[in-house]
N, CA, C and O atoms as a GROMACS GRO file, in nm:
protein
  580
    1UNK      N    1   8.767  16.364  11.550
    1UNK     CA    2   8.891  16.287  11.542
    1UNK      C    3   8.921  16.214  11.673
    1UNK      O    4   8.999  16.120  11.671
    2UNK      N    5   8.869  16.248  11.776
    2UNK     CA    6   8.890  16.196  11.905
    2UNK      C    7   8.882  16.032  11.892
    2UNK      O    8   8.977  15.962  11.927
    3UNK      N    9   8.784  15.987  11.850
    3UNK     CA   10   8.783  15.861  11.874
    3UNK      C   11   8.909  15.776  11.747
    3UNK      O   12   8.972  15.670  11.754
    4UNK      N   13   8.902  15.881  11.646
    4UNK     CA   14   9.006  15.843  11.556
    4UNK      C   15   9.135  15.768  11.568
    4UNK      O   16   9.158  15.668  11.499
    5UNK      N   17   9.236  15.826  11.674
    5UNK     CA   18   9.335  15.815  11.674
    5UNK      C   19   9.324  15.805  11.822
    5UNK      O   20   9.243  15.866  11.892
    6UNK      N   21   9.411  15.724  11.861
    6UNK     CA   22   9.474  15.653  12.045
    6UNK      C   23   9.593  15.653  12.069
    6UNK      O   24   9.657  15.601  11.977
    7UNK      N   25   9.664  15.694  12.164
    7UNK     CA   26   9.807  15.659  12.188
    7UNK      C   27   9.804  15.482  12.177
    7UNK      O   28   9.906  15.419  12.204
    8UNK      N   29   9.712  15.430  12.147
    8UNK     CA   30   9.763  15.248  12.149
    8UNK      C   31   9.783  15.272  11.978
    8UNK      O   32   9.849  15.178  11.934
    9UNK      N   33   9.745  15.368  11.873
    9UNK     CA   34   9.748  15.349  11.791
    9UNK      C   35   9.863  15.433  11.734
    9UNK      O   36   9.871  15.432  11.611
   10UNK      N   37   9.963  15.515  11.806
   10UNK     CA   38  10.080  15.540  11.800
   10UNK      C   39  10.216  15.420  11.831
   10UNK      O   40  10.215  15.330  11.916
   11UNK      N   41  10.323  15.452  11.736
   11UNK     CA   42  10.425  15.391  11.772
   11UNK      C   43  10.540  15.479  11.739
   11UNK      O   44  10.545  15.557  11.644
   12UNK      N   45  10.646  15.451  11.842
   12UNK     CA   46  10.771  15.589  11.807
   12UNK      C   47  10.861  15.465  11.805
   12UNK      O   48  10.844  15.361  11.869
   13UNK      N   49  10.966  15.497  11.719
   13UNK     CA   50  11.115  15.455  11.670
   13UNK      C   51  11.139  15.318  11.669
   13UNK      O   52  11.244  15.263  11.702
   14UNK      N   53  11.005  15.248  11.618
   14UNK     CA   54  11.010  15.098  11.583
   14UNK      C   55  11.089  15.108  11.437
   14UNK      O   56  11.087  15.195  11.350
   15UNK      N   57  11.155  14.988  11.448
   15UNK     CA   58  11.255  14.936  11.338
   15UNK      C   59  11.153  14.854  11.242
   15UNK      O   60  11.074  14.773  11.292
   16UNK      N   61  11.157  14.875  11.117
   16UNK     CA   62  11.049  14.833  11.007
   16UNK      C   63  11.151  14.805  10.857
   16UNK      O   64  11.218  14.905  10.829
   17UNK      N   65  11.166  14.712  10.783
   17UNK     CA   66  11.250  14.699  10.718
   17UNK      C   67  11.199  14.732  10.592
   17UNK      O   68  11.285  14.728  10.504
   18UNK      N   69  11.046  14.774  10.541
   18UNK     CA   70  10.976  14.750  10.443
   18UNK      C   71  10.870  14.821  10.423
   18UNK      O   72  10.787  14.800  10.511
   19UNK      N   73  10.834  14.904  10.336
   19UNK     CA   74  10.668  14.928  10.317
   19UNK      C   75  10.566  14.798  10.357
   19UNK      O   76  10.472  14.809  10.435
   20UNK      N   77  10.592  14.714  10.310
   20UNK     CA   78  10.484  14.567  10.311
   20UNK      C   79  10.473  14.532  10.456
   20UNK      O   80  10.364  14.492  10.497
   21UNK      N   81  10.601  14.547  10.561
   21UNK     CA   82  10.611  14.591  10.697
   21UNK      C   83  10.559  14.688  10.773
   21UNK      O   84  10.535  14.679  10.893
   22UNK      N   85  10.534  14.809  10.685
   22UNK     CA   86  10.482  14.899  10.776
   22UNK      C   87  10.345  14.903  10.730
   22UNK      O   88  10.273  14.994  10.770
   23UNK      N   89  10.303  14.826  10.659
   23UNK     CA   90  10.172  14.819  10.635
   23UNK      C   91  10.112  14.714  10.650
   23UNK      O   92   9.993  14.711  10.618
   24UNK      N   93  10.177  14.592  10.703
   24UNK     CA   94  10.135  14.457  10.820
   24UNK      C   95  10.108  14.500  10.981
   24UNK      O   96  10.033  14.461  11.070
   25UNK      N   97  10.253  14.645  10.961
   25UNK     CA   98  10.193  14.641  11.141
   25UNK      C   99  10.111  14.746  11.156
   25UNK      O  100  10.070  14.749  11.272
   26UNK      N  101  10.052  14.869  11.063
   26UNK     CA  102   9.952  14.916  11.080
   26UNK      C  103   9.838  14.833  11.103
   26UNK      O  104   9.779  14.827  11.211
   27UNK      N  105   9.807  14.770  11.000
   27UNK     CA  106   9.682  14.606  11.042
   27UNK      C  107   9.721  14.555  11.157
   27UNK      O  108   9.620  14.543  11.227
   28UNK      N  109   9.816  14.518  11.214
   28UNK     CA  110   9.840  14.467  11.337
   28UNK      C  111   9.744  14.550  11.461
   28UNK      O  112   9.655  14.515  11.538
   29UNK      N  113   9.813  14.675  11.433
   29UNK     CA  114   9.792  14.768  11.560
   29UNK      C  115   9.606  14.803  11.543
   29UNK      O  116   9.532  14.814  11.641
   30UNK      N  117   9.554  14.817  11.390
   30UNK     CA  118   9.428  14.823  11.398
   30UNK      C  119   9.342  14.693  11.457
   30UNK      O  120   9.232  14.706  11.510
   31UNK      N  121   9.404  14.577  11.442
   31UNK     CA  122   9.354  14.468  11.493
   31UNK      C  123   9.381  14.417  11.629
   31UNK      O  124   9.321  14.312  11.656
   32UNK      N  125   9.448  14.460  11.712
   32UNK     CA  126   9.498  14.511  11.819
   32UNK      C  127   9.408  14.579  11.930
   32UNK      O  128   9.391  14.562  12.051
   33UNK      N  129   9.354  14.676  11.819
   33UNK     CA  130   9.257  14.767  11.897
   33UNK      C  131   9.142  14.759  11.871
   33UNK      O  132   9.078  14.854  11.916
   34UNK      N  133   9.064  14.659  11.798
   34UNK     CA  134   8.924  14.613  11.771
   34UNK      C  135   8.852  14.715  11.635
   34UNK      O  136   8.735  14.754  11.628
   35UNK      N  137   8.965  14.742  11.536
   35UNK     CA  138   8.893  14.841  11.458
   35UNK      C  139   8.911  14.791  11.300
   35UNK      O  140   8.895  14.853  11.195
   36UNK      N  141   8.952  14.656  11.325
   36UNK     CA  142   8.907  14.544  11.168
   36UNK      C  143   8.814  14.400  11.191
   36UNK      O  144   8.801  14.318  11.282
   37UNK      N  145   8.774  14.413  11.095
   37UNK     CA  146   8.680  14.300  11.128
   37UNK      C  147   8.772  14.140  10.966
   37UNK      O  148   8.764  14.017  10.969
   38UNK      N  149   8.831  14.218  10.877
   38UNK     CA  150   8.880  14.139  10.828
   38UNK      C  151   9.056  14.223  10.786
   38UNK      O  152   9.097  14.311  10.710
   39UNK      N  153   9.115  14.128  10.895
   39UNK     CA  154   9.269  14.179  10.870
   39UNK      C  155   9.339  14.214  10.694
   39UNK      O  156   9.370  14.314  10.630
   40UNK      N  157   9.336  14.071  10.672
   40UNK     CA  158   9.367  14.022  10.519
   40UNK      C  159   9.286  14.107  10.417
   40UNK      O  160   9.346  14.137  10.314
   41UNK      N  161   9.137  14.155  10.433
   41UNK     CA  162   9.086  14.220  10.314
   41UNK      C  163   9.157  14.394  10.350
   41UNK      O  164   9.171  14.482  10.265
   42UNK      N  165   9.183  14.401  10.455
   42UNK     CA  166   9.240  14.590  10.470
   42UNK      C  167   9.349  14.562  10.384
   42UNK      O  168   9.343  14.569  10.262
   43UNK      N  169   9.429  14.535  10.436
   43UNK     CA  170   9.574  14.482  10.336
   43UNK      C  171   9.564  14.476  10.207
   43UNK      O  172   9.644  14.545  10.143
   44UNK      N  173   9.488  14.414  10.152
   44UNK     CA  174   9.473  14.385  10.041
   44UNK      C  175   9.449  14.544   9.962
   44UNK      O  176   9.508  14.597   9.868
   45UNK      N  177   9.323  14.592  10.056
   45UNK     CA  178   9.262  14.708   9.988
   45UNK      C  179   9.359  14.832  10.039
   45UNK      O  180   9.280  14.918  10.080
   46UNK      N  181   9.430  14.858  10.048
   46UNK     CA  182   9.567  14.936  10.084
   46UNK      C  183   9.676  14.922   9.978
   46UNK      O  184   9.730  15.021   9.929
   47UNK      N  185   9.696  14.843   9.955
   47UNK     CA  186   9.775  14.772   9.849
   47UNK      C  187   9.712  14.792   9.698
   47UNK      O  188   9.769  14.824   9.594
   48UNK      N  189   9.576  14.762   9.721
   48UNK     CA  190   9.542  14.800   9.619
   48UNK      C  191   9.516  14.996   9.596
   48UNK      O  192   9.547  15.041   9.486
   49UNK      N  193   9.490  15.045   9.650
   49UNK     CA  194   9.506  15.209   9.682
   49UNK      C  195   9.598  15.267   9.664
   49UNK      O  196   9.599  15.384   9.625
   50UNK      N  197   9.721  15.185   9.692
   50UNK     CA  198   9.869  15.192   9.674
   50UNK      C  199   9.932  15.188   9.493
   50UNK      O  200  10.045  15.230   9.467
   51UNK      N  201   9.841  15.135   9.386
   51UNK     CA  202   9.905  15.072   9.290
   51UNK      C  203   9.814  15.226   9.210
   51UNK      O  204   9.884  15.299   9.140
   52UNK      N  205   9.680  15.258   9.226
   52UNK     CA  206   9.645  15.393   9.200
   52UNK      C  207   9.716  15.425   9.198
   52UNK      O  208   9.810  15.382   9.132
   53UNK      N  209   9.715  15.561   9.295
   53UNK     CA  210   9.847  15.649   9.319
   53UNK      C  211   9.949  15.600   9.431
   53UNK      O  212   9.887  15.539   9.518
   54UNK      N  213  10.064  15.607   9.453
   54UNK     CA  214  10.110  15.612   9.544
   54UNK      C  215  10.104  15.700   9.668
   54UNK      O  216  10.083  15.820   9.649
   55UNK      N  217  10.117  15.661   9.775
   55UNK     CA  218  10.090  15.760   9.907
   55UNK      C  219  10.237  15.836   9.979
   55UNK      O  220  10.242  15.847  10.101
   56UNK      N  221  10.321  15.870   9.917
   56UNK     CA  222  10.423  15.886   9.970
   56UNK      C  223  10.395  16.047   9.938
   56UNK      O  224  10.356  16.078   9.826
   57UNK      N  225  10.419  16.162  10.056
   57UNK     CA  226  10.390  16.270   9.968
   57UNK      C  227  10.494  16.371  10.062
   57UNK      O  228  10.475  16.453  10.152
   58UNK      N  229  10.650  16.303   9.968
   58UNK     CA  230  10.807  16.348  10.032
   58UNK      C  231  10.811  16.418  10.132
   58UNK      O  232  10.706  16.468  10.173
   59UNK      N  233  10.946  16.443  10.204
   59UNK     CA  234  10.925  16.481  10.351
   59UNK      C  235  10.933  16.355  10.445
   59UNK      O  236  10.896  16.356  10.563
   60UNK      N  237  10.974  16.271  10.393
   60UNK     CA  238  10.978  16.134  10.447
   60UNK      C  239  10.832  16.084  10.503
   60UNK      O  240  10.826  16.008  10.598
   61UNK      N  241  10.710  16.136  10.433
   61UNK     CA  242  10.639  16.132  10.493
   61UNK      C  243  10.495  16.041  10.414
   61UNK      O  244  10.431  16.094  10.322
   62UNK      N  245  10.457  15.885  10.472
   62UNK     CA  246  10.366  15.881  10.369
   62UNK      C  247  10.225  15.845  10.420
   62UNK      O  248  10.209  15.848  10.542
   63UNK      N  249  10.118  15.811  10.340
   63UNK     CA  250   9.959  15.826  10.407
   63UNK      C  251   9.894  15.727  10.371
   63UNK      O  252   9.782  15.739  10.320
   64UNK      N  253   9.957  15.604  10.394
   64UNK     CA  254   9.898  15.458  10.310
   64UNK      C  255   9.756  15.434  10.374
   64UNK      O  256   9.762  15.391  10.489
   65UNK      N  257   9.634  15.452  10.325
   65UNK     CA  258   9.507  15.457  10.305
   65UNK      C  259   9.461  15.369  10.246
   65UNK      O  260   9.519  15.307  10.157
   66UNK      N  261   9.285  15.337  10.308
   66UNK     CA  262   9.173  15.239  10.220
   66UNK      C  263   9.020  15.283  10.311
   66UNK      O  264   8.980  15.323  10.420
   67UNK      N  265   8.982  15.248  10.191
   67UNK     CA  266   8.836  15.212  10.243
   67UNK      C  267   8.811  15.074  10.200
   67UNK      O  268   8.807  15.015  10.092
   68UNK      N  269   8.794  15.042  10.324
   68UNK     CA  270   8.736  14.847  10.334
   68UNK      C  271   8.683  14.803  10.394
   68UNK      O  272   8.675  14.827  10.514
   69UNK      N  273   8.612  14.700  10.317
   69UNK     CA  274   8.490  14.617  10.455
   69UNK      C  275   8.547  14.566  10.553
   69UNK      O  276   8.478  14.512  10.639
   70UNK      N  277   8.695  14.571  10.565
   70UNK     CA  278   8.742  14.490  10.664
   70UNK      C  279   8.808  14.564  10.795
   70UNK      O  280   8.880  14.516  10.883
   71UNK      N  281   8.753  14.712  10.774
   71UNK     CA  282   8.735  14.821  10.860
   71UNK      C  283   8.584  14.836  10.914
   71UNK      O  284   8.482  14.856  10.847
   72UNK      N  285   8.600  14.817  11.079
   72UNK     CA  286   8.508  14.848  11.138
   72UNK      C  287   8.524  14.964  11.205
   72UNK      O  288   8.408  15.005  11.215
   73UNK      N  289   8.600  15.049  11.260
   73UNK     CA  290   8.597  15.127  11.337
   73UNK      C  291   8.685  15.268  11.220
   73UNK      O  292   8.786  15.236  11.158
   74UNK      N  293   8.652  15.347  11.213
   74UNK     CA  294   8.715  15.485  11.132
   74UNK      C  295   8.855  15.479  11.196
   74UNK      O  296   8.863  15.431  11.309
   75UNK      N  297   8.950  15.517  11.142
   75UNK     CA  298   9.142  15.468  11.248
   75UNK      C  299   9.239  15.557  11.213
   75UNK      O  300   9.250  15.567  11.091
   76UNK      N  301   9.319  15.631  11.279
   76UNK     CA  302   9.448  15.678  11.243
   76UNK      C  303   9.577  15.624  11.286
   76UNK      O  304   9.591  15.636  11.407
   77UNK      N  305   9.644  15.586  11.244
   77UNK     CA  306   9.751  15.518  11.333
   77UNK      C  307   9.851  15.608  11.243
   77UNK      O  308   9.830  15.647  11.128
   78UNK      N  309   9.992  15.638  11.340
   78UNK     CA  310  10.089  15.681  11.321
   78UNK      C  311  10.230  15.607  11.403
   78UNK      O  312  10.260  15.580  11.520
   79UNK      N  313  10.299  15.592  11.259
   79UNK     CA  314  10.398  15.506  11.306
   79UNK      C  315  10.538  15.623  11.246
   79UNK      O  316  10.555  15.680  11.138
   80UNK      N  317  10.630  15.621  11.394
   80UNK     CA  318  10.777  15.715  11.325
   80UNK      C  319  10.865  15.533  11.353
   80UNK      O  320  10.880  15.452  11.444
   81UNK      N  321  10.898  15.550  11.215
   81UNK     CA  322  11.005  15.451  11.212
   81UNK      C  323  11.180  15.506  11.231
   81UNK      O  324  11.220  15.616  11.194
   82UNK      N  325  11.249  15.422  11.282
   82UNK     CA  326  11.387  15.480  11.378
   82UNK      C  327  11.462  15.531  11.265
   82UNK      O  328  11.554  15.613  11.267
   83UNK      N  329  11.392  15.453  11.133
   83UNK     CA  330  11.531  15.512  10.980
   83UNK      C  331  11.421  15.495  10.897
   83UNK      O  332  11.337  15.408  10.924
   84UNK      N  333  11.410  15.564  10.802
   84UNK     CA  334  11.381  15.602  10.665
   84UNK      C  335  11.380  15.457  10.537
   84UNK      O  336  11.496  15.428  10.510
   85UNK      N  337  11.325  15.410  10.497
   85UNK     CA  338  11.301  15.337  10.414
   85UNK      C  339  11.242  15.396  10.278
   85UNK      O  340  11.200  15.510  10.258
   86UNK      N  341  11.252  15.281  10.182
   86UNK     CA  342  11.206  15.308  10.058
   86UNK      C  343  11.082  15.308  10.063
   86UNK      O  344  11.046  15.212  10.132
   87UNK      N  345  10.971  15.384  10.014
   87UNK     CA  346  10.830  15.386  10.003
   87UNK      C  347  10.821  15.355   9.883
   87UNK      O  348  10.788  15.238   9.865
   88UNK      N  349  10.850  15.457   9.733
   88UNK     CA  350  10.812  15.429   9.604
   88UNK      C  351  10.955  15.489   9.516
   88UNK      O  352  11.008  15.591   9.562
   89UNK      N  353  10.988  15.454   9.447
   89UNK     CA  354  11.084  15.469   9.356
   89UNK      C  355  11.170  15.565   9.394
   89UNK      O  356  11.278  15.543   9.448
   90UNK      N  357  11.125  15.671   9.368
   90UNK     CA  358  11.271  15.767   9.460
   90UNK      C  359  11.240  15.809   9.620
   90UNK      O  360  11.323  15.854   9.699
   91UNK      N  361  11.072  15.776   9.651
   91UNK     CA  362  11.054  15.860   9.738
   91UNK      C  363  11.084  15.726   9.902
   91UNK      O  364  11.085  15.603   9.900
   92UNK      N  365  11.098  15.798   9.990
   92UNK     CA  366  11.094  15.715  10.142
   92UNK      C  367  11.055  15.766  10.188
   92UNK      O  368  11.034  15.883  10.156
   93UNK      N  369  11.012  15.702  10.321
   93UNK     CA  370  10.919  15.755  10.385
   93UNK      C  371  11.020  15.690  10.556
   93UNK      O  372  11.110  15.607  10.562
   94UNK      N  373  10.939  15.790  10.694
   94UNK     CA  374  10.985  15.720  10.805
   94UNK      C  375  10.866  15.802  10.881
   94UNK      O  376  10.848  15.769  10.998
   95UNK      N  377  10.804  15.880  10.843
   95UNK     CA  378  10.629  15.927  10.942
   95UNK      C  379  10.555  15.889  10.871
   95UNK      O  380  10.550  15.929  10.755
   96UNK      N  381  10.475  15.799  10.920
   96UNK     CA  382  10.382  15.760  10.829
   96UNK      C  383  10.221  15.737  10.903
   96UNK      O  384  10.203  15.688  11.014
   97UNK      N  385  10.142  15.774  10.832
   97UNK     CA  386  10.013  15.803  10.868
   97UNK      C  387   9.956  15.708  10.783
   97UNK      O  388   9.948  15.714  10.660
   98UNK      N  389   9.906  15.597  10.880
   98UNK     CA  390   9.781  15.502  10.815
   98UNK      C  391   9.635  15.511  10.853
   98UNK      O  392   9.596  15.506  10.970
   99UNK      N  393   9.546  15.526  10.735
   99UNK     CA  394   9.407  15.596  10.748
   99UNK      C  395   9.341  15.433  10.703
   99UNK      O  396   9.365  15.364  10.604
  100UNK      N  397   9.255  15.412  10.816
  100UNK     CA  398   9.131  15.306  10.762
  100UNK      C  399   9.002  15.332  10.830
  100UNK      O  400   8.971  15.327  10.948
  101UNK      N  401   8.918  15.368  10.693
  101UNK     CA  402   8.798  15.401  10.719
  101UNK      C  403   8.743  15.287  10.641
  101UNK      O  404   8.798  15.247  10.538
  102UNK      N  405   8.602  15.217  10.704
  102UNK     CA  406   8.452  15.124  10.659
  102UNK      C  407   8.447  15.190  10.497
  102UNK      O  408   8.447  15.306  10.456
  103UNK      N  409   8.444  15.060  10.431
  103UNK     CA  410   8.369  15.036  10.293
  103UNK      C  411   8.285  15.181  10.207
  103UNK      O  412   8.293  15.249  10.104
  104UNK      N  413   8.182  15.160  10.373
  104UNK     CA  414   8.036  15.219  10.386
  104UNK      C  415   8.072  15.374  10.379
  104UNK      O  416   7.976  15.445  10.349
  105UNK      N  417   8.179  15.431  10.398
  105UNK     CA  418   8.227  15.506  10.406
  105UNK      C  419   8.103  15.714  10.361
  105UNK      O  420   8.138  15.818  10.306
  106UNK      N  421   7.989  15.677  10.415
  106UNK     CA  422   7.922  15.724  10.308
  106UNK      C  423   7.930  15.921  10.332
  106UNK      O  424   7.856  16.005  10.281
  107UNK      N  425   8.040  15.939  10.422
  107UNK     CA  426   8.035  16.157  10.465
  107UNK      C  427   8.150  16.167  10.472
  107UNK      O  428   8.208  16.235  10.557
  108UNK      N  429   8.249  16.043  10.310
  108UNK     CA  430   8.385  16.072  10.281
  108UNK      C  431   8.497  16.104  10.403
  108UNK      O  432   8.607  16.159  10.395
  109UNK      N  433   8.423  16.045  10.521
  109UNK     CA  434   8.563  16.061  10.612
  109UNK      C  435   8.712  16.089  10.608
  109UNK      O  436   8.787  16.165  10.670
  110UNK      N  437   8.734  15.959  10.470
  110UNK     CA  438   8.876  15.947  10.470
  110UNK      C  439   8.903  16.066  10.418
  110UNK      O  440   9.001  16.105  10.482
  111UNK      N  441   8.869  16.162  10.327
  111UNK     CA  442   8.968  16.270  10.322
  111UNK      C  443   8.910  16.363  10.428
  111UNK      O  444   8.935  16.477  10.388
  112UNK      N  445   8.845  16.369  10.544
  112UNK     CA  446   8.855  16.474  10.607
  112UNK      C  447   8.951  16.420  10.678
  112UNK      O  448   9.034  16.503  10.713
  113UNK      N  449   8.983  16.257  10.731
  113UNK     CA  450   9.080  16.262  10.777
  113UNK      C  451   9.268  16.282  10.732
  113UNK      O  452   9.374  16.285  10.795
  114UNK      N  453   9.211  16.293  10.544
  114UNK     CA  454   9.357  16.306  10.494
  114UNK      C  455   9.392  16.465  10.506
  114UNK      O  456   9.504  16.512  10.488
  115UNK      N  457   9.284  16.533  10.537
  115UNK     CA  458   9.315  16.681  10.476
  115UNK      C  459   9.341  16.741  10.652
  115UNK      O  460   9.417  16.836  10.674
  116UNK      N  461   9.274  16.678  10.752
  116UNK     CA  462   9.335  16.708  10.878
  116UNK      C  463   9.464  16.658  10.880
  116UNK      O  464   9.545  16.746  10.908
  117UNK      N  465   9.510  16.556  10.863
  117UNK     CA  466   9.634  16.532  10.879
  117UNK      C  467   9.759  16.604  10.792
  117UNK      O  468   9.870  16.622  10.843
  118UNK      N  469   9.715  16.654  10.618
  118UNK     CA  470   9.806  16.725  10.582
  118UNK      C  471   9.772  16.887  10.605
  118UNK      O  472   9.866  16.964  10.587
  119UNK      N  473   9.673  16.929  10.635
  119UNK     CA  474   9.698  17.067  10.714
  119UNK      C  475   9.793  17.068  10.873
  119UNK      O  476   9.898  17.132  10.872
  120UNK      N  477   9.766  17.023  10.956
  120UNK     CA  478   9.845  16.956  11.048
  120UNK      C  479   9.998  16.972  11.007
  120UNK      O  480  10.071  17.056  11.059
  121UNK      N  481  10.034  16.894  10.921
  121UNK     CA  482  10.175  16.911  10.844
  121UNK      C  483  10.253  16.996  10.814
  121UNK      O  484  10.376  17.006  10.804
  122UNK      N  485  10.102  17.107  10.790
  122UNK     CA  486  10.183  17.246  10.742
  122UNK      C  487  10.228  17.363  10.879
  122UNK      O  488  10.276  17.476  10.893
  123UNK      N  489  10.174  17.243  10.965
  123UNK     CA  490  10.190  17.350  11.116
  123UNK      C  491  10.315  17.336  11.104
  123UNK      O  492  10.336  17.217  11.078
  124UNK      N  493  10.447  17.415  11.111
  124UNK     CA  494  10.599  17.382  11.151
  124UNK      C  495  10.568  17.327  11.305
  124UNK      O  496  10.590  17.210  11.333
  125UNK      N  497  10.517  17.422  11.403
  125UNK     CA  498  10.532  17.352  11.548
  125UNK      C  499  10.444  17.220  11.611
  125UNK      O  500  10.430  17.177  11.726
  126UNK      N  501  10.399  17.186  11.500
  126UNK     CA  502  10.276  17.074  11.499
  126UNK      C  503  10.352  16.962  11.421
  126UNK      O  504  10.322  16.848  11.457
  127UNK      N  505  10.430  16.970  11.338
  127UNK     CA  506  10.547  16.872  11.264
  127UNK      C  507  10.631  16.875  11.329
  127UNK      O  508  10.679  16.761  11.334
  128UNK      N  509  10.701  16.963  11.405
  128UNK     CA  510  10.816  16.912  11.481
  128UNK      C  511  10.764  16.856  11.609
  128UNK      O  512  10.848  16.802  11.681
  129UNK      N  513  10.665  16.858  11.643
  129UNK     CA  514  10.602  16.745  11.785
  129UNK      C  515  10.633  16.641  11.702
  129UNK      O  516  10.753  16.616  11.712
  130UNK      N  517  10.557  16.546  11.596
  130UNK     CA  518  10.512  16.455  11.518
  130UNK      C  519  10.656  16.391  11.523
  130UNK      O  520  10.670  16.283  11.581
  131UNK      N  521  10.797  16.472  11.447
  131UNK     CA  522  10.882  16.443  11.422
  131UNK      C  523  10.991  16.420  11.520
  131UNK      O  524  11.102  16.375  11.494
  132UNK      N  525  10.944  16.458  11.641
  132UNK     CA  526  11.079  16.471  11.745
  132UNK      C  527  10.984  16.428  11.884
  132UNK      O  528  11.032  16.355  11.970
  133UNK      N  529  10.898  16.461  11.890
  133UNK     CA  530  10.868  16.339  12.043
  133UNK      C  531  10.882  16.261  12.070
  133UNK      O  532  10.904  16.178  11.983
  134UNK      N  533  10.881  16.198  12.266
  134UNK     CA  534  10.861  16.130  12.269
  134UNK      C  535  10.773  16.090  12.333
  134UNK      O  536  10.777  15.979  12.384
  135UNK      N  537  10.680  16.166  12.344
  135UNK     CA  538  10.546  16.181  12.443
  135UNK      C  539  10.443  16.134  12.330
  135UNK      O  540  10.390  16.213  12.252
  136UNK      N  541  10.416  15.964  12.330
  136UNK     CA  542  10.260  15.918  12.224
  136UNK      C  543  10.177  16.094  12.279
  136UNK      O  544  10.164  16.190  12.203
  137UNK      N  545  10.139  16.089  12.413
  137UNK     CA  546  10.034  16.196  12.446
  137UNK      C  547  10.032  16.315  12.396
  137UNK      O  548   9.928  16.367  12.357
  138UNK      N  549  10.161  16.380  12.391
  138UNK     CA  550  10.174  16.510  12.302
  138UNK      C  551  10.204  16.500  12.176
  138UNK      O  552  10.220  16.606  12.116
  139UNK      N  553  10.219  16.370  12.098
  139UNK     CA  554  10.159  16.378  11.958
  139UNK      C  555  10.014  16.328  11.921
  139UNK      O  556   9.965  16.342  11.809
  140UNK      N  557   9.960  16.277  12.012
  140UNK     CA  558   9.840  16.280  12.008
  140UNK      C  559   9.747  16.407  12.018
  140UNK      O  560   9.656  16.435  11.940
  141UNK      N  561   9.784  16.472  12.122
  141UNK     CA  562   9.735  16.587  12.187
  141UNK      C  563   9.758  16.698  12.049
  141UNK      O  564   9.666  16.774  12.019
  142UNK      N  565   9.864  16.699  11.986
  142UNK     CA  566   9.904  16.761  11.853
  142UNK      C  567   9.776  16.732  11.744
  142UNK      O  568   9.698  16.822  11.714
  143UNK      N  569   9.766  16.601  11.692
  143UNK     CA  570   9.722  16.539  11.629
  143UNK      C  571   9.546  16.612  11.646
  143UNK      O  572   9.481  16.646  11.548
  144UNK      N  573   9.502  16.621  11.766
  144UNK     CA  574   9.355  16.650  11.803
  144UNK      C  575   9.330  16.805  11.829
  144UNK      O  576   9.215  16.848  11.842
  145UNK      N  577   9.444  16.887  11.836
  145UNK     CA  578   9.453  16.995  11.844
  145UNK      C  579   9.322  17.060  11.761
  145UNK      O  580   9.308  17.182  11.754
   0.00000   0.00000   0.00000
């Protein structure tokens, strides 16, 4: 997971008005950090991942995911937004964990990185870092534990 996730790929108590927002500036921040090679096709394929199942999995907490060619580098980004928004019909979300792993995807990364991140979750003192810091480093440092 080390190379996974970066404090450049953390953000704490940014204002986001939208799912479609918090899933422009996840692409932002992956493109940011050299880990898309096509902005517009991640998006797309997120969105489309999104209409499957939804990623919201309550707790204000959701895991908007893809595998796409327009992922070059395996990515975790975590964004705490300052308020709670609508994710999917009843559910909202304001921690949110965006996973982009390559197309090529071929030793299923993405769920080792979904199943590290929701074991993680179940830590109480590993969720309240996530949820109440303000140290990127000690939710990172959490995160890699």
């Amino acid at each position: 997971m080390n190379d996974i996730v970066t404090e450049s790929l953390i953000a704490l108590d940014i204002e986001l008005a939208d799912k479609a927002a918090v899933i422009d500036e996840i692409a932002s921040m992956l493109a940011a950090n050299a880990r898309l090679v096509d902005r517009e096709l991640y998006i797309k394929d997120v969105y489309e991942r999104e209409e499957i199942v939804p990623t919201g999995i309550g707790d204000l907490i959701a895991i908007p995911h893809a595998r796409s060619a327009g992922v070059s580098n395996s990515s975790l980004v975590y964004l705490r937004l300052s308020s709670a928004i609508q994710w999917t019909g009843e559910e909202q979300a304001r921690y949110i964990f965006g996973i982009a792993v390559p197309e090529d995807n071929v030793d299923n990364l993405h769920l080792k990185i979904l199943s590290t991140v929701a074991k993680k979750l179940l830590d109480d003192k590993i969720k309240g870092i996530i949820v109440e810091s303000t140290s990127k480093q000690q939710i990172l440092e959490s995160l890699l534990d």
